[in-house]
C-alpha positions as a LaTeX table, in Angstrom:
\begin{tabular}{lrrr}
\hline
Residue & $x$ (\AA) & $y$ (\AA) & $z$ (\AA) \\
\hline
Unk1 & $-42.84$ & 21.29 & 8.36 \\
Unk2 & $-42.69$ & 21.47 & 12.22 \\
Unk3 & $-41.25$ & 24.05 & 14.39 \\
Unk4 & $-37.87$ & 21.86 & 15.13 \\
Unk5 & $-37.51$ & 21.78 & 11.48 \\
Unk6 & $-35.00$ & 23.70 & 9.26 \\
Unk7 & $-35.11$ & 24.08 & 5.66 \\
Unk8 & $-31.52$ & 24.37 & 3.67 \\
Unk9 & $-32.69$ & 26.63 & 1.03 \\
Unk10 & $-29.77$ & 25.70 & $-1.90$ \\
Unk11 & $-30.20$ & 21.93 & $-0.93$ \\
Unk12 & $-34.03$ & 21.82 & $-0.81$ \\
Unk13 & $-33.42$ & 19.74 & 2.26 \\
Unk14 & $-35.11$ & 19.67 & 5.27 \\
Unk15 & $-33.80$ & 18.47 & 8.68 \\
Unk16 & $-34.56$ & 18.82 & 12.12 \\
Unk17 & $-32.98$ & 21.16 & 14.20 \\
Unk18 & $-33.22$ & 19.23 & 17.65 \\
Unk19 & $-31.59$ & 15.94 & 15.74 \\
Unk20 & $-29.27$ & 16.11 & 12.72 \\
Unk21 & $-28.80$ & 16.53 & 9.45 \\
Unk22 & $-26.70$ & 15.02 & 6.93 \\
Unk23 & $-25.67$ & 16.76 & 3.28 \\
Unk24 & $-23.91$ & 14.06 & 1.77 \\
Unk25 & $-23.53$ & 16.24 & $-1.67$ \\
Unk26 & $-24.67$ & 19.20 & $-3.33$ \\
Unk27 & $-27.79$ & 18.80 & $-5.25$ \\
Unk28 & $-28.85$ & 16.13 & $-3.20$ \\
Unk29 & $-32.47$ & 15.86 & $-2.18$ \\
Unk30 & $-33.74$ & 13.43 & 0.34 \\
Unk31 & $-36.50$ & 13.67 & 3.75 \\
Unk32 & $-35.77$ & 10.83 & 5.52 \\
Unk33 & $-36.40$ & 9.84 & 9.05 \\
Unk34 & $-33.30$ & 10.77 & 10.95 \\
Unk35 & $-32.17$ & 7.20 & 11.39 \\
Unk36 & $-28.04$ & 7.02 & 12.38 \\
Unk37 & $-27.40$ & 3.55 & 11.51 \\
Unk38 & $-28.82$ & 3.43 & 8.40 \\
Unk39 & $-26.78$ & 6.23 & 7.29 \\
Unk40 & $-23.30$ & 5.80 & 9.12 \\
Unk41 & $-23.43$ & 1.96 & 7.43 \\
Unk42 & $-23.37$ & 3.91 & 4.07 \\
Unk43 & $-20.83$ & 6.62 & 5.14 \\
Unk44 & $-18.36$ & 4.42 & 6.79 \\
Unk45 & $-17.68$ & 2.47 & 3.89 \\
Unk46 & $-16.58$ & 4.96 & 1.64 \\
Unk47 & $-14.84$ & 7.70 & 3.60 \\
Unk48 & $-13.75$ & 7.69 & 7.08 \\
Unk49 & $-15.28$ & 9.65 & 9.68 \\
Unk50 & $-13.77$ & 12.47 & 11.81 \\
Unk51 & $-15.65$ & 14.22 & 14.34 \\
Unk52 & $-15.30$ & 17.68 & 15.55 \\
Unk53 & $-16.53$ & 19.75 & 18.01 \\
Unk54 & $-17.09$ & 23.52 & 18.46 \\
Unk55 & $-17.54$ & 23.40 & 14.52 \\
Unk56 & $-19.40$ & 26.25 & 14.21 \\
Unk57 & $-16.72$ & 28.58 & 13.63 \\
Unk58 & $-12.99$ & 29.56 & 13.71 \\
Unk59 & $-10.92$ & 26.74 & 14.68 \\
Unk60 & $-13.36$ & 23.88 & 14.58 \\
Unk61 & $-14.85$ & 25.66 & 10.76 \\
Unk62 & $-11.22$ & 25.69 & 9.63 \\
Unk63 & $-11.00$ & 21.70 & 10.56 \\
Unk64 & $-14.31$ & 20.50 & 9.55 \\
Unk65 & $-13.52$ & 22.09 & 5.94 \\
Unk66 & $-9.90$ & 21.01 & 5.72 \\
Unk67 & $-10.59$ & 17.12 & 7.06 \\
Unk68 & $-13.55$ & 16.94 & 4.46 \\
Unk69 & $-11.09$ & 18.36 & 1.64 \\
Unk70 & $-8.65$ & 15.24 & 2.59 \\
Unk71 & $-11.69$ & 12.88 & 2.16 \\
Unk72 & $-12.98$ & 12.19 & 5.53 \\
Unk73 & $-16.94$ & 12.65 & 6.21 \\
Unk74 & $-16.96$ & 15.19 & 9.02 \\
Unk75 & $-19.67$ & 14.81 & 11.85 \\
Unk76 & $-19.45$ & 18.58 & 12.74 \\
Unk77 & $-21.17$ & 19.47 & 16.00 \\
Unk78 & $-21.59$ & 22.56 & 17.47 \\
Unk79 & $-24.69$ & 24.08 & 19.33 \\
Unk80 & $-25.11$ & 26.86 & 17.12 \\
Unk81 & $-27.82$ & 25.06 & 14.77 \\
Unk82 & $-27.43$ & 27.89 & 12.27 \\
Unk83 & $-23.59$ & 28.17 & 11.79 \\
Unk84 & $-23.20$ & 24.60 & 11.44 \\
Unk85 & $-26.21$ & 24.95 & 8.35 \\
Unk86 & $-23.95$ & 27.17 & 6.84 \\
Unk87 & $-20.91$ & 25.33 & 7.35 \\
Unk88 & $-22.23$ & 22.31 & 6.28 \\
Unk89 & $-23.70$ & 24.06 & 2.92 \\
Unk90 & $-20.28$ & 25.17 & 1.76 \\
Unk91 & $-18.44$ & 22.04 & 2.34 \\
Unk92 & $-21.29$ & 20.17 & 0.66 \\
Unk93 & $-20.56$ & 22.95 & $-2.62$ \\
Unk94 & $-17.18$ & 22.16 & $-2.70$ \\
Unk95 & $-17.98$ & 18.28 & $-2.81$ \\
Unk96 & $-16.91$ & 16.94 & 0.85 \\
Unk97 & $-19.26$ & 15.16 & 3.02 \\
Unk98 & $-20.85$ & 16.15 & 5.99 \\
Unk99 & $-23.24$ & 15.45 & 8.93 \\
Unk100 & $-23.85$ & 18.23 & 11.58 \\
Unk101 & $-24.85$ & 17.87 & 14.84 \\
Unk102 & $-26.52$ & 20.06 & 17.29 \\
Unk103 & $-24.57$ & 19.46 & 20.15 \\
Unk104 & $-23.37$ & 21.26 & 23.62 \\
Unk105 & $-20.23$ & 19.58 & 25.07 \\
Unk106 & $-21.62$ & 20.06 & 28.78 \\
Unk107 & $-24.50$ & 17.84 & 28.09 \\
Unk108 & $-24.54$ & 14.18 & 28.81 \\
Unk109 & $-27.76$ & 13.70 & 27.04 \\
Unk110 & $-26.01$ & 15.85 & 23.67 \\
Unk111 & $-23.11$ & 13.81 & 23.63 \\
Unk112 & $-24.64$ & 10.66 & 24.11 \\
Unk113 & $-26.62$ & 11.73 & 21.31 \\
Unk114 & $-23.60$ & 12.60 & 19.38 \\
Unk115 & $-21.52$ & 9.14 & 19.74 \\
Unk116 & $-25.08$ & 7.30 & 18.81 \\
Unk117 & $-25.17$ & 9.08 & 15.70 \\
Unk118 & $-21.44$ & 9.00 & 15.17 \\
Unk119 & $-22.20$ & 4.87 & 15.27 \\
Unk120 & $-19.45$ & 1.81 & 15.41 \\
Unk121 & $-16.42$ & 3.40 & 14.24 \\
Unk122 & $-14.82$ & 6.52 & 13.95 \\
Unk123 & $-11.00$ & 7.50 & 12.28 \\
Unk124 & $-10.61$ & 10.95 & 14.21 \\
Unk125 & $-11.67$ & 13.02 & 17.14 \\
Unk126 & $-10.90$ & 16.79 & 17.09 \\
Unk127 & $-11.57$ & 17.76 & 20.58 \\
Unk128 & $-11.92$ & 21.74 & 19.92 \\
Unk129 & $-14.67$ & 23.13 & 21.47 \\
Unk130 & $-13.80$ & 25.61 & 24.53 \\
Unk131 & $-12.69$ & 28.94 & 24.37 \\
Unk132 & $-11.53$ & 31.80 & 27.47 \\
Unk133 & $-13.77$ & 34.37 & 29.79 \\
Unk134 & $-12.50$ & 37.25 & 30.76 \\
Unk135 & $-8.67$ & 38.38 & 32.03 \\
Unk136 & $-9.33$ & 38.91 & 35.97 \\
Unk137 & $-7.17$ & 38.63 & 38.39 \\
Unk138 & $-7.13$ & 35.53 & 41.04 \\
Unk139 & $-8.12$ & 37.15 & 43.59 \\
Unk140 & $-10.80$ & 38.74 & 41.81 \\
Unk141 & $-12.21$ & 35.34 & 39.87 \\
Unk142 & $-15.31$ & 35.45 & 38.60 \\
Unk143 & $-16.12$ & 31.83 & 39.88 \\
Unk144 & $-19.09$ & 31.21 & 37.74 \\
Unk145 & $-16.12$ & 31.84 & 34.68 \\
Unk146 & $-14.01$ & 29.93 & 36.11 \\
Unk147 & $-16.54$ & 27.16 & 36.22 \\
Unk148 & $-18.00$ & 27.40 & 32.47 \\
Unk149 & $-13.83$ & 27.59 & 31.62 \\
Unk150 & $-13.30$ & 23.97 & 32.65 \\
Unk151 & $-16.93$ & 22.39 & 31.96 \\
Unk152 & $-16.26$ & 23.15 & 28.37 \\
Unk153 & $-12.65$ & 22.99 & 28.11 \\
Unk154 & $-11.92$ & 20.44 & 30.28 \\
Unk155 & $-15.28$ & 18.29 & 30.94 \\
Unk156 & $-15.92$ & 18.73 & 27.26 \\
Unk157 & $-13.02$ & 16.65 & 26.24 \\
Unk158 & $-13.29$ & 14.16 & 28.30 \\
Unk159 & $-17.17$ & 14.12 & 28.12 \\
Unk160 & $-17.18$ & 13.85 & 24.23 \\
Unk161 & $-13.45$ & 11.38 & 24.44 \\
Unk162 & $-15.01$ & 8.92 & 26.85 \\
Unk163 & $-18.47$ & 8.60 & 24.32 \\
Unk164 & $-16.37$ & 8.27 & 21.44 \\
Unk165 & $-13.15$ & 5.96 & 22.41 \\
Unk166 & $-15.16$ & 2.74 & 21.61 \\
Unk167 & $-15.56$ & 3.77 & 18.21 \\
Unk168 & $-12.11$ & 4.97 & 17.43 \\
Unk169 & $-11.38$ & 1.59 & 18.90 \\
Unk170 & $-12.98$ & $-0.45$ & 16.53 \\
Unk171 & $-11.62$ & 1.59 & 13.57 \\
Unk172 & $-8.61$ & $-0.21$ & 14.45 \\
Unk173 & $-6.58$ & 3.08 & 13.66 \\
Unk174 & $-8.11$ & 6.13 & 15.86 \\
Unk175 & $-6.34$ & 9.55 & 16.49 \\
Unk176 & $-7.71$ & 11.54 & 19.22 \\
Unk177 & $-6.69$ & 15.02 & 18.97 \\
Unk178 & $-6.86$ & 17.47 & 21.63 \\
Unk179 & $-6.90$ & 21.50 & 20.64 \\
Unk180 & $-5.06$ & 22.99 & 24.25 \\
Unk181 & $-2.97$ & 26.26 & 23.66 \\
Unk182 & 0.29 & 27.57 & 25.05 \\
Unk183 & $-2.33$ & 28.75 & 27.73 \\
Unk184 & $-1.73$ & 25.16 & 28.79 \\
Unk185 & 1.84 & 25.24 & 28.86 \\
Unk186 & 2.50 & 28.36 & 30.95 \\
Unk187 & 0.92 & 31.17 & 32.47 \\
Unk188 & 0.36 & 34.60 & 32.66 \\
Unk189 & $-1.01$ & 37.87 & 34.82 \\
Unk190 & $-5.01$ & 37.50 & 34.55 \\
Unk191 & $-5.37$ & 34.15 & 32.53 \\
Unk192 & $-5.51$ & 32.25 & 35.93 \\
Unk193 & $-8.68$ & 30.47 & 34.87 \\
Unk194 & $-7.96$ & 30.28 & 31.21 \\
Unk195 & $-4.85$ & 28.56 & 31.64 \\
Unk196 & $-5.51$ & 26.33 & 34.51 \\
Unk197 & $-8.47$ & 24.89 & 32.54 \\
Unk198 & $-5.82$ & 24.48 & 29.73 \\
Unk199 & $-3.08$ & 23.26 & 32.22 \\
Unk200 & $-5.51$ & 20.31 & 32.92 \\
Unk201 & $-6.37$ & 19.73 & 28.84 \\
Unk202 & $-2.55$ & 19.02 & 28.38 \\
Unk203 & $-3.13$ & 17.10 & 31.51 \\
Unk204 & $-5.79$ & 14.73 & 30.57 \\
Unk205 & $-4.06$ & 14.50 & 26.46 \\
Unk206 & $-0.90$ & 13.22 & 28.63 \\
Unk207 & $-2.98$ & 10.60 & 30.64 \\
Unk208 & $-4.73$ & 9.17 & 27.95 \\
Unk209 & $-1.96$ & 8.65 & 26.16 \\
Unk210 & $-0.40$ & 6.52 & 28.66 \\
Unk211 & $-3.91$ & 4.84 & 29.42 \\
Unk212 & $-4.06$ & 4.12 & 26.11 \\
Unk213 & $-0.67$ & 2.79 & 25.18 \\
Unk214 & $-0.84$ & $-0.97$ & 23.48 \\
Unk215 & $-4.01$ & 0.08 & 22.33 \\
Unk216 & $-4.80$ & 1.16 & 18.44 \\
Unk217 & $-5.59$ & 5.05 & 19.03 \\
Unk218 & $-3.03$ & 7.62 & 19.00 \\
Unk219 & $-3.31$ & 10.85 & 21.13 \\
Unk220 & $-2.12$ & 14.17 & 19.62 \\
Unk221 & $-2.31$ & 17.63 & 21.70 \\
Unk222 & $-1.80$ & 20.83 & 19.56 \\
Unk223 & $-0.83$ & 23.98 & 21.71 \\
Unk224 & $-1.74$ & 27.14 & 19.35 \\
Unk225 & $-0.20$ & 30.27 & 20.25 \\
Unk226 & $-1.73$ & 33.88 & 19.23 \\
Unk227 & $-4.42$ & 32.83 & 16.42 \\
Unk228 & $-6.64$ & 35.72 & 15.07 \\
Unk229 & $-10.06$ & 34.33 & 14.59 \\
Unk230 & $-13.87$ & 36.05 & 14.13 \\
Unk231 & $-14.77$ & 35.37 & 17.53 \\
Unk232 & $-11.89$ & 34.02 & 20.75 \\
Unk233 & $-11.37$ & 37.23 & 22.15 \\
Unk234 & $-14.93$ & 38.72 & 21.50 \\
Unk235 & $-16.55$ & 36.39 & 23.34 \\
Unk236 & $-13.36$ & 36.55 & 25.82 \\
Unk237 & $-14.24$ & 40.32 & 26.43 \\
Unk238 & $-18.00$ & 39.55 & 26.39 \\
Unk239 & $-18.46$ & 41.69 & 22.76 \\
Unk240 & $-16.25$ & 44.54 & 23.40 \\
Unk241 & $-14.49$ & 44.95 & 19.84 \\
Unk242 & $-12.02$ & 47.53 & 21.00 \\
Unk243 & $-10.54$ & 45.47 & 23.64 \\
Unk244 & $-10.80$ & 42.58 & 21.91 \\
Unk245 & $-8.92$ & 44.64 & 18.89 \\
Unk246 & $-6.07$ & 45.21 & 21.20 \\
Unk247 & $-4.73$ & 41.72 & 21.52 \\
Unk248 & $-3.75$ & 41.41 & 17.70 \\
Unk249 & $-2.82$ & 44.99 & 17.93 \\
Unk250 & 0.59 & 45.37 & 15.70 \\
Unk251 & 0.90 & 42.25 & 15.26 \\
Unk252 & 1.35 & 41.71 & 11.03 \\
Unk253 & 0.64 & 38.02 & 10.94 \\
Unk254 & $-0.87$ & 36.86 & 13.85 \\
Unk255 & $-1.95$ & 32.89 & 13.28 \\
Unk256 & $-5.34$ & 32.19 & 11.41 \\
Unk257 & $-7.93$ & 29.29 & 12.24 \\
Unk258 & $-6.55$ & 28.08 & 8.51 \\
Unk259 & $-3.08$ & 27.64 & 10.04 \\
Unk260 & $-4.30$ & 25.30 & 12.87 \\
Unk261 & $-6.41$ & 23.20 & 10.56 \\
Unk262 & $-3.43$ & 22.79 & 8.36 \\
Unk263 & $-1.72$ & 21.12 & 11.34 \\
Unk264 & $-4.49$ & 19.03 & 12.85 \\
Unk265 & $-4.78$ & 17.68 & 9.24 \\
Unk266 & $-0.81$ & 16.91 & 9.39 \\
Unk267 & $-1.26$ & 15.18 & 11.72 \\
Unk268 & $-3.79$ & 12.90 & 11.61 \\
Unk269 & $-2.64$ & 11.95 & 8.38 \\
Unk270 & 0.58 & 10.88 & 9.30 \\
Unk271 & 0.72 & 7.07 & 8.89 \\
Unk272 & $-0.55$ & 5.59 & 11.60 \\
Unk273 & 2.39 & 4.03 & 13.61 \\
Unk274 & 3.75 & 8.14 & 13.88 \\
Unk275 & 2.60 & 9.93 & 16.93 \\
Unk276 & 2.92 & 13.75 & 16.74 \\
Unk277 & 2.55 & 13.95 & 21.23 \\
Unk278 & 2.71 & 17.52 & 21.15 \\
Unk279 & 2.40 & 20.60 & 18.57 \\
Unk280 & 3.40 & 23.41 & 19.46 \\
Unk281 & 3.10 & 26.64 & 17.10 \\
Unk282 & 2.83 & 30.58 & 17.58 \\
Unk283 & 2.86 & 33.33 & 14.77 \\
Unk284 & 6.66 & 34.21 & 13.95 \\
Unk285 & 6.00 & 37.79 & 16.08 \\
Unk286 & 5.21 & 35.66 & 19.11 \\
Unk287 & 8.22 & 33.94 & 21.20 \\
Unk288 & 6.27 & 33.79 & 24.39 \\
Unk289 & 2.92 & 34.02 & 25.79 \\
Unk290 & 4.40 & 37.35 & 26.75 \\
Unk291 & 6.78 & 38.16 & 24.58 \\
Unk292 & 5.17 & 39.31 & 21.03 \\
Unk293 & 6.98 & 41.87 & 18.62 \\
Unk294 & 4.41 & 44.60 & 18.05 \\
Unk295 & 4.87 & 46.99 & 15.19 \\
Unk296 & 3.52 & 51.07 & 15.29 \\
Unk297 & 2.46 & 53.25 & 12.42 \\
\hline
\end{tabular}
């Protein structure tokens, strides 16, 4: 076994960490050449195939699991190559199919990479990878956050959208789905470059759509509000739990990555001819961006 090689210890299956793997079901044990065609032949004929990105956790975990429960094969990419073992191990033990990809959403050469494995058709695109940096004011913007902020957020989708729009094409039926946030709907004191990066992911959901009008693929943007997950605001506040703490702070029932998988998968299952354009939901403590009903005690 070579160093780019991981070993799936309840599978008995090995893979290679700077390709992909696939774990079709539990129990299953096969070394094979990573060879995309072969397998995506075999796939798309018995389930279809939705892709999503940022996999690796919260939101994107939440999806992969719920799309494989209602019977799509999920190509799962992330660029945490661990996470997306573990992810792809519990799906596979609760019987859905899965193929996860190493992949970074700022890298050409990853994505490419992605929409060759991904092959000649595709059902569904969750576009979910992103995430926030920080709560500075404008006129003291980190510029270098600002920057990583709309390369993933923004370049992301569209990086990953433009690979994969032949294939959800050719399905005949696509849905590209776009995860933006309220942050994308309105604005607030310190989320300058949070929300304009956002501001422009409802803008490019809202272009496409038009581009793509007369055309087979339907284009769904879902705005979550205030959604509690292991890791948005810790990596917003760069690992510091207590401030991180603070914005679910009172709040009873803040929304869970569960919640937004539940609508994606609403969604996209809606026969085809519906179009859900926009989705907006927030916890029922949240009215606003600003506006949330904190409890004490």
């Amino acid at each position: 076994m070579d160093e780019g090689t991981l070993r799936l210890p309840q599978l008995g299956a090995y893979v290679s960490s700077s390709l992909v793997w696939s774990i079709p079901h539990l129990g299953r044990r096969v070394v094979r050449p990573w060879s995309p065609v072969r397998h995506y032949e075999g796939m798309s004929q018995q389930s279809p195939v939705a892709v999503v990105t940022g996999a690796s956790s919260g939101i994107g975990a939440a999806t992969a699991r719920r799309l494989a429960a209602e019977g799509y094969h999920v190509v799962a990419a992330a660029r945490r190559v661990e996470r997306l073992t573990r992810l792809a191990e519990e799906v596979a033990a609760a019987g859905g199919r899965v193929t996860a990809v190493p992949c970074d959403v700022t890298s050409d050469e990853d994505v490419s990479r992605l929409a060759r494995t991904v092959g000649d058709t595709a059902a569904v695109l969750v576009n979910n990878a992103g995430g926030a940096l920080g709560l500075d004011p404008v006129a003291a913007a980190p510029l270098a956050d600002w920057r990583h902020m709309y390369e993933v957020n923004v370049l992301g989708t569209v990086r990953v959208t433009k690979a994969l729009l032949p294939a959800l094409e050719r399905s005949g039926a696509g849905t590209v789905v776009v995860i933006s946030s309220t942050a994308g709907l309105g604005v607030y004191e310190g989320g300058g470059g949070y929300t304009a990066a956002k501001h422009a992911q409802t803008a490019i959901a809202e272009t496409l759509r038009l581009e793509l009008c007369g055309r087979p693929i339907r284009v769904i943007e879902i705005n979550p509000g205030m959604v509690r997950t292991e890791e948005f605001s810790l990596v917003r506040f760069r690992g510091d739990a207590d401030r991180a703490e603070q914005v679910y702070a009172g709040v009873a029932e803040p929304l869970v990555a569960e919640d937004i998988a539940d609508c994606v998968a609403w969604c996209v299952t809606r026969p085809h001819h519906v179009n859900v354009d926009r989705l907006v939901v927030r916890p029922l403590a949240q009215a606003a961006n600003h506006k949330v009903h904190r409890t004490t005690g």
